[in-house]
SERO-4910 file (N, C-alpha, C, O; in steps of 0.05 Angstrom, whole numbers):
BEGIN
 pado doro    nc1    nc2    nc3   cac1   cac2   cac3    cc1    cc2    cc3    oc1    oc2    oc3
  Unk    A    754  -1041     37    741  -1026     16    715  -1038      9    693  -1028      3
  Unk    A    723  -1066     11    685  -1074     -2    666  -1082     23    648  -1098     18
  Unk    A    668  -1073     46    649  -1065     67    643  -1040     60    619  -1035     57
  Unk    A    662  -1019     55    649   -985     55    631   -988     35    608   -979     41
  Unk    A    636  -1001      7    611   -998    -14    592  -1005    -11    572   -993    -18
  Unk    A    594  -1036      6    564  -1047     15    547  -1026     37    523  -1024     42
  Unk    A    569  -1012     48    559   -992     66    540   -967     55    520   -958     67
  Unk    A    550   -959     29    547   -946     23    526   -948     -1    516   -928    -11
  Unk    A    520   -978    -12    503   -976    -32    477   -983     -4    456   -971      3
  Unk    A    487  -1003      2    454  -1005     33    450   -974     41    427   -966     46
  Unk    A    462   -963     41    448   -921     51    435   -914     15    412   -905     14
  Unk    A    445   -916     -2    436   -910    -18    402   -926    -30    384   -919    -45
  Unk    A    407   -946    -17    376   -969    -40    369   -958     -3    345   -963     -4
  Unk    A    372   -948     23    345   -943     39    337   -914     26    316   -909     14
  Unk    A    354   -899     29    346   -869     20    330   -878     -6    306   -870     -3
  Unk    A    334   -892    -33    318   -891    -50    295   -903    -39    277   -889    -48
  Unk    A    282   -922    -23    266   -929    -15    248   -917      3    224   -922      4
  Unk    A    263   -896     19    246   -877     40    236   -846     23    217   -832     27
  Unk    A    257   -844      3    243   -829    -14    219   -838    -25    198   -827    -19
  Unk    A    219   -857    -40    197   -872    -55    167   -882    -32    143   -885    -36
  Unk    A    180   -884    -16    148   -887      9    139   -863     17    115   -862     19
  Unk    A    152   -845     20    139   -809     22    130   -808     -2    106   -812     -2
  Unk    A    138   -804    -24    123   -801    -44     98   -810    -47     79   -794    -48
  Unk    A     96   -836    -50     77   -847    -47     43   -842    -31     20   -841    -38
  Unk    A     63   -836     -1     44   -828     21     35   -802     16     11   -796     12
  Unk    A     59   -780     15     50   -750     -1     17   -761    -24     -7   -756    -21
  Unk    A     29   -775    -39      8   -775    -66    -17   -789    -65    -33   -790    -84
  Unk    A    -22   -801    -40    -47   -808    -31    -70   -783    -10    -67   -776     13
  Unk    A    -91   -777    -27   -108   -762    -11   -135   -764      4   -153   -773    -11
  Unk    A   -141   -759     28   -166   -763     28   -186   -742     25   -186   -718     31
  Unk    A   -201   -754     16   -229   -730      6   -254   -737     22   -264   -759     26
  Unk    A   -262   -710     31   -284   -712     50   -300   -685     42   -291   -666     29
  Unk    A   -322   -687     52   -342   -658     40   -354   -657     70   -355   -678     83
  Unk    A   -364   -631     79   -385   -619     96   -396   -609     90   -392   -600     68
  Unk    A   -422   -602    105   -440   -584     99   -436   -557    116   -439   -558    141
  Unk    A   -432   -540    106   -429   -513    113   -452   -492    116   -460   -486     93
  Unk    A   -466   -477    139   -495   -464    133   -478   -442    144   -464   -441    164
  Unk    A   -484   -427    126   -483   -391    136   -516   -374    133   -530   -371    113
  Unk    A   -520   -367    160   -529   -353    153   -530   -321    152   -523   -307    171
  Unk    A   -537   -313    133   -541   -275    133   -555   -255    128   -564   -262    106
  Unk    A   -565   -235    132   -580   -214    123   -580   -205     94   -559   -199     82
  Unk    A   -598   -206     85   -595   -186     61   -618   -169     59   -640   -178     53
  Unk    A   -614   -141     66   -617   -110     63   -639   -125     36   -632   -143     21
  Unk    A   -672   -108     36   -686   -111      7   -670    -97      1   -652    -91     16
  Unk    A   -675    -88    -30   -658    -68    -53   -677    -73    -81   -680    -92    -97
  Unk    A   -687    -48    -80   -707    -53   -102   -693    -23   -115   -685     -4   -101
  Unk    A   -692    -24   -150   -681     -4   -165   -700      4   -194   -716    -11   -204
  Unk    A   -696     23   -200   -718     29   -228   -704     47   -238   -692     64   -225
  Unk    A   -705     47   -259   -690     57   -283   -704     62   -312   -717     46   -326
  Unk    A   -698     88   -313   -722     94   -333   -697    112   -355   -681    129   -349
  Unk    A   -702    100   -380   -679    109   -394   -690    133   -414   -714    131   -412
  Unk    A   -686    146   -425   -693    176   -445   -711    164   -464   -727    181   -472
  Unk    A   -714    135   -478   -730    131   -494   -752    119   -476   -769    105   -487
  Unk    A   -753    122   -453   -780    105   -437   -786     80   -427   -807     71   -417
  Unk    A   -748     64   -435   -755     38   -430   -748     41   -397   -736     60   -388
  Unk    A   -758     19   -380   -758     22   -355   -746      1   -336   -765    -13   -329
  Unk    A   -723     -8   -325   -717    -32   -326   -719    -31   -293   -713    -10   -281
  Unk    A   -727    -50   -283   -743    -58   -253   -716    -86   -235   -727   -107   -242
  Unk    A   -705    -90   -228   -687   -106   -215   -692   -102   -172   -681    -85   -157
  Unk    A   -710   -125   -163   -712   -137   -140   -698   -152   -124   -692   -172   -138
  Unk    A   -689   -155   -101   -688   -183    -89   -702   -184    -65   -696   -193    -43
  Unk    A   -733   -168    -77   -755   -179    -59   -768   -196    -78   -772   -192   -102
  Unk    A   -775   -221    -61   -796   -234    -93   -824   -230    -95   -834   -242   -114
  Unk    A   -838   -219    -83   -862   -202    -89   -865   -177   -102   -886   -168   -111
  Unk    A   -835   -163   -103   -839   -142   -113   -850   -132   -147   -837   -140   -166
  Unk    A   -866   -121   -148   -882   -119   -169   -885    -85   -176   -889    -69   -157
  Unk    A   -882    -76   -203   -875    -57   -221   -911    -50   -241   -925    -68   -249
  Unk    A   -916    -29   -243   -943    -32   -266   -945     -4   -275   -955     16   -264
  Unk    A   -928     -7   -303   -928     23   -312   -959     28   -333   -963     15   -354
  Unk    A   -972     42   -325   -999     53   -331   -996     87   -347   -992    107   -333
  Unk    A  -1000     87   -372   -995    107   -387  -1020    127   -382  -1040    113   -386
  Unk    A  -1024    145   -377  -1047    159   -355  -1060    178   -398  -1078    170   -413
  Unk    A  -1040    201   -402  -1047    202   -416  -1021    208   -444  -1004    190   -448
  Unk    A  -1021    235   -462   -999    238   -475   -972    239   -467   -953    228   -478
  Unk    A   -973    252   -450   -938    260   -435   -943    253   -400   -931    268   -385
  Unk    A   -957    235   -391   -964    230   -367   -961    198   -372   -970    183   -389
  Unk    A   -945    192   -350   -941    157   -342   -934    156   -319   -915    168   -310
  Unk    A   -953    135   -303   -946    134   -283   -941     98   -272   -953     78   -277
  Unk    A   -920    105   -257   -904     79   -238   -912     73   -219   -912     90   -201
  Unk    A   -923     48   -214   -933     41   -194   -918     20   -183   -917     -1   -195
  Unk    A   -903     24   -155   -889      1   -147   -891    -10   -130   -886      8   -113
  Unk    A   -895    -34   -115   -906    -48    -94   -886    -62    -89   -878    -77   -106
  Unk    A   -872    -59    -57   -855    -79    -50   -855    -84    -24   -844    -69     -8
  Unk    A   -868   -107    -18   -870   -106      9   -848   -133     22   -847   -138     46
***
């Protein structure tokens, strides 16, 4: 009988111990970074928006693109938009 326990506590203190070294190993990480380049198209897209009270809101993702509202006369305004 006291061989089986020694048998049996030596399986038990390795299992706690092989548990406890996975753990360990699990809980260690390594960290590393790359540099990643994509590249892609992007379509211009130029939009204007002119709301009932006259305000006019202009949104590019050309960066030259340029907007020049010129009030001509009473009920005449004109938009001038340049996007090249």
């Amino acid at each position: 009988m006291g061989r089986r326990s020694h048998l049996i506590r030596n399986i038990m203190a390795l299992t706690i111990i092989l548990l406890g070294t996975t753990g360990l190993l699990s809980a260690s990480r390594t960290v590393s970074s790359q540099m990643i380049h994509i590249w892609a198209y992007i379509p211009p897209a130029t939009m204007i928006e002119v709301a009932d009270d006259g305000e006019v809101d202009f949104t590019s993702n050309i960066y030259s693109a340029s907007l020049n509202v010129s009030p001509r006369s009473d009920s005449t305004t004109l938009l001038s938009v340049i996007a090249l």
